[in-house]
C-alpha positions as CSV (number, residue, x, y, z in Angstrom):
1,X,-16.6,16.0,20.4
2,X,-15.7,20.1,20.3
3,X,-12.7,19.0,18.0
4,X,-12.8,19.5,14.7
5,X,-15.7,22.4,14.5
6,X,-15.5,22.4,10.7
7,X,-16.7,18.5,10.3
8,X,-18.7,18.9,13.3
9,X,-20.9,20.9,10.8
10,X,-21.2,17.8,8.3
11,X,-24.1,15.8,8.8
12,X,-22.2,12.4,8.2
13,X,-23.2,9.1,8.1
14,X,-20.8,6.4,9.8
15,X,-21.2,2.9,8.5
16,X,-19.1,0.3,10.4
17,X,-18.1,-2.8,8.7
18,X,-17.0,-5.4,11.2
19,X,-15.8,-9.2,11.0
20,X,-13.1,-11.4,11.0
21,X,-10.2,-11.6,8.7
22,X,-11.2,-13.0,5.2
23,X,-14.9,-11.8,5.4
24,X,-15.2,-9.2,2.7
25,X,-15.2,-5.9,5.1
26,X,-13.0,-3.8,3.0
27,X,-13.8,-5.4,-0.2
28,X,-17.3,-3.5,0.6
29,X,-16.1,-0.4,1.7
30,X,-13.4,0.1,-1.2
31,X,-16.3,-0.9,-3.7
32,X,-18.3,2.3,-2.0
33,X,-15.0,4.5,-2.5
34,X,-14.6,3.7,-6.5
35,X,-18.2,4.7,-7.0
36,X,-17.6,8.0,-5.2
37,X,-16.0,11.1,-7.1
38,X,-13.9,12.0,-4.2
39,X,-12.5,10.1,-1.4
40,X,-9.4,8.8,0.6
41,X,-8.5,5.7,2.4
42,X,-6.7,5.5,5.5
43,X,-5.4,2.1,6.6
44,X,-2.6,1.0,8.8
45,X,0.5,0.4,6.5
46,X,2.1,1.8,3.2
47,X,1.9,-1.8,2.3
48,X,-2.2,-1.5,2.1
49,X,-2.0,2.4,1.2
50,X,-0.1,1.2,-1.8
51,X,-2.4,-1.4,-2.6
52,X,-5.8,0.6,-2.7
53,X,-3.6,3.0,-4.7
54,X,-2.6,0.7,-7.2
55,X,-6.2,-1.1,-7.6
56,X,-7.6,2.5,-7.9
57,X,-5.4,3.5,-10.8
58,X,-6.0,-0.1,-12.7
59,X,-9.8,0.9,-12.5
60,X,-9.3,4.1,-13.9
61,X,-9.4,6.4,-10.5
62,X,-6.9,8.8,-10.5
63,X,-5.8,8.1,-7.1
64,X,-2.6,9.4,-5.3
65,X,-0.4,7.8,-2.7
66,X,0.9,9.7,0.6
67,X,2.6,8.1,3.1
68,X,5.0,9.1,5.8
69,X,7.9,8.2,3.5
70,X,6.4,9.1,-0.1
71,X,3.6,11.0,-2.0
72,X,3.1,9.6,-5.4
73,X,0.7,10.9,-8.0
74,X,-1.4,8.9,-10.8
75,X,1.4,10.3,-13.2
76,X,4.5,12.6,-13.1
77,X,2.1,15.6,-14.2
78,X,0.4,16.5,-11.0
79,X,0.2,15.7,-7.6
80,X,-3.2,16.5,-6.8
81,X,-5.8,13.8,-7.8
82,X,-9.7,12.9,-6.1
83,X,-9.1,10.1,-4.3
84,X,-6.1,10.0,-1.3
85,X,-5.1,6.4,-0.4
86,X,-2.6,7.3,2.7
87,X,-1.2,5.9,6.3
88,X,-3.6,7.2,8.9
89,X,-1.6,9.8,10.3
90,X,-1.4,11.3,6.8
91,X,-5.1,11.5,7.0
92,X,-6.2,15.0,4.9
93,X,-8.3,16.7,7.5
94,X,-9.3,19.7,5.9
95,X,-10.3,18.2,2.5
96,X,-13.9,17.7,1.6
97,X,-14.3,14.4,0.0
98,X,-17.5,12.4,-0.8
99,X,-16.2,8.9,1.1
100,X,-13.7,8.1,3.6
101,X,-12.5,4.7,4.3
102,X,-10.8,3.9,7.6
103,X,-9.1,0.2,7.8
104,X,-8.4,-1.9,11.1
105,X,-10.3,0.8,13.0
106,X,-9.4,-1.8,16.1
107,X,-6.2,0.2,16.2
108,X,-8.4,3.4,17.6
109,X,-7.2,1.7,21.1
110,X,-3.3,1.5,20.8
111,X,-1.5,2.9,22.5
112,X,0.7,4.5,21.0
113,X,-1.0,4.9,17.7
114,X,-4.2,5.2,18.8
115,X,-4.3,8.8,18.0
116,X,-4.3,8.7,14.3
117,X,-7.2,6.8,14.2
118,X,-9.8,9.0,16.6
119,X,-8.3,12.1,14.8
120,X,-9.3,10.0,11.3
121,X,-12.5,9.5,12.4
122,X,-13.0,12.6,14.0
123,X,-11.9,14.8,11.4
124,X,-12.3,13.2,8.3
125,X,-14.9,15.6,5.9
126,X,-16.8,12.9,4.4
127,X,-20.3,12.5,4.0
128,X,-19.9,9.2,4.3
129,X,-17.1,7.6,6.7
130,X,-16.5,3.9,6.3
131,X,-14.5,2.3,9.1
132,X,-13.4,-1.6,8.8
133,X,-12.1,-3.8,11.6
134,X,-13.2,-6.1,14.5
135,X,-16.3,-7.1,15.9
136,X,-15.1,-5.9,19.2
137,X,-15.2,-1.8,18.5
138,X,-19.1,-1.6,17.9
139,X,-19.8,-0.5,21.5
140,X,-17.2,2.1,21.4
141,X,-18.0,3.7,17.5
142,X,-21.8,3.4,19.0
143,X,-21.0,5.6,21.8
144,X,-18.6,7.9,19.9
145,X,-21.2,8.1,16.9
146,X,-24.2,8.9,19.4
147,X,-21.9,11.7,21.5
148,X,-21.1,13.2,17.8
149,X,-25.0,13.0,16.7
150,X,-24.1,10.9,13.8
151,X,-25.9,8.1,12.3
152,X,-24.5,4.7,12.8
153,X,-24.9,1.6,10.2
154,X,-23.4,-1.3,11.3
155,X,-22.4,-3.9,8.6
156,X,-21.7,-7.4,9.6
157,X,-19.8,-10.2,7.4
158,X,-18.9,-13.9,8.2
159,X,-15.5,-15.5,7.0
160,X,-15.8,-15.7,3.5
161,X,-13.5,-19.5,3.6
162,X,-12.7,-21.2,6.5
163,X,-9.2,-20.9,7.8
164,X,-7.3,-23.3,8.9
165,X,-3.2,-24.6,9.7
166,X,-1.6,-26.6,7.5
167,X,-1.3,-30.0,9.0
168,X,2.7,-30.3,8.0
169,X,5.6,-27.8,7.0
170,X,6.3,-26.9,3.4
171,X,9.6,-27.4,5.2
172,X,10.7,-23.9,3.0
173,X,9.6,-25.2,0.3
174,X,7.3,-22.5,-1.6
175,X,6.8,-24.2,-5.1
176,X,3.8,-26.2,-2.6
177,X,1.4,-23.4,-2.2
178,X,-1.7,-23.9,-3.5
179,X,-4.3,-21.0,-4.3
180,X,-6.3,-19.5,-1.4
181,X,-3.0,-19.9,1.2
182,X,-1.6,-17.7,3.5
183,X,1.3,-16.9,5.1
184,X,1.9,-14.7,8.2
185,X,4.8,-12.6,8.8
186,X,5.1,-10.4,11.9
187,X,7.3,-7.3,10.3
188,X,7.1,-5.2,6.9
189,X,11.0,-6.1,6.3
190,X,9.5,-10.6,6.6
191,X,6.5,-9.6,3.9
192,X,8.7,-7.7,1.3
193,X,11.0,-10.6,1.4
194,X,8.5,-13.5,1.4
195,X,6.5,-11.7,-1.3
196,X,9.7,-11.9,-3.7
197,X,10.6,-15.6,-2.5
198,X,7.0,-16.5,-4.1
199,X,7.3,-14.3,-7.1
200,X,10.5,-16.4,-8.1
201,X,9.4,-19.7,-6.9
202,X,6.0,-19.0,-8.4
């Protein structure tokens, strides 16, 4: 709690959005972050940095993108912008913004990438600090928030659709997907690839 002596300063408030997959979490935190003037995002994967980036921009943020791999601005004319949408270990530390948003904050207890995440959260200069992930790390931001003296809102959602398994294969074949499906691939390499086998079958 001595880390960070500059944020430690801020008077922030933490608001904790917490459910399962599907269940509008994020949805509610980004919706906070286009209202605000400045802000960044932190989540898990360039995959979801690129995403918030790219809904930002269409809405008429200028947002930039920095990842481990790339830093992209709105356009070719600057790269400075008010809104961030990064990996976590990108995190800008020693940037005032209005709102942060922290995804899959479950990920503050990996090991080897837990890190990123208690440096986001601890860090982070934002009035208000959003942090989205599972049920399961309420105890833990509770006890962080009250060693930090910062106030603690706790937002909980239900699944917004049920989810359920297919009762038989598509057998490969992707033409049957319906609206509202989903399809799970374990590595960034299966999703890039999947994604384009639905754009052409699609």
């Amino acid at each position: 709690t001595e880390w960070y002596p500059a944020t430690r300063i801020i008077h922030r408030t933490i608001h904790l959005h917490v459910g399962p997959t599907n269940s509008g979490k994020t949805y509610h935190a980004l919706q906070r972050l286009e209202q605000a003037e400045t802000g960044v995002y932190a989540g898990p994967l360039r995959l979801l940095a690129h995403e918030v980036y790219t809904r930002l921009n269409a809405k008429g943020k200028q947002c930039m993108l920095v990842t481990g791999e790339e830093k992209r601005a709105p356009d070719d004319e600057s790269l400075a912008a008010d809104i961030t949408s990064c990996t976590v270990e990108m995190m800008p530390l020693n940037k005032d913004v209005d709102v942060a948003v922290i995804d899959e904050i479950q990920m503050i207890g990996s090991a080897d990438r837990g890190w990123a995440w208690t440096q986001a959260v601890l860090g982070v200069k934002a009035r208000e600090v959003h942090l989205c992930g599972e049920t399961r790390t309420v105890p833990l931001i509770r006890e962080l928030c009250a060693s930090l003296g910062e106030k603690l809102i706790v937002h909980e959602y239900e699944r917004l659709s049920p989810l359920q398994m297919a009762d038989k294969s598509l057998q490969g074949n992707l033409k049957k997907l319906r609206k509202g499906d989903c399809i799970v691939s374990f590595s960034v390499m299966g999703i890039h690839a999947l994604r384009k086998q639905i754009e052409q079958s699609t």
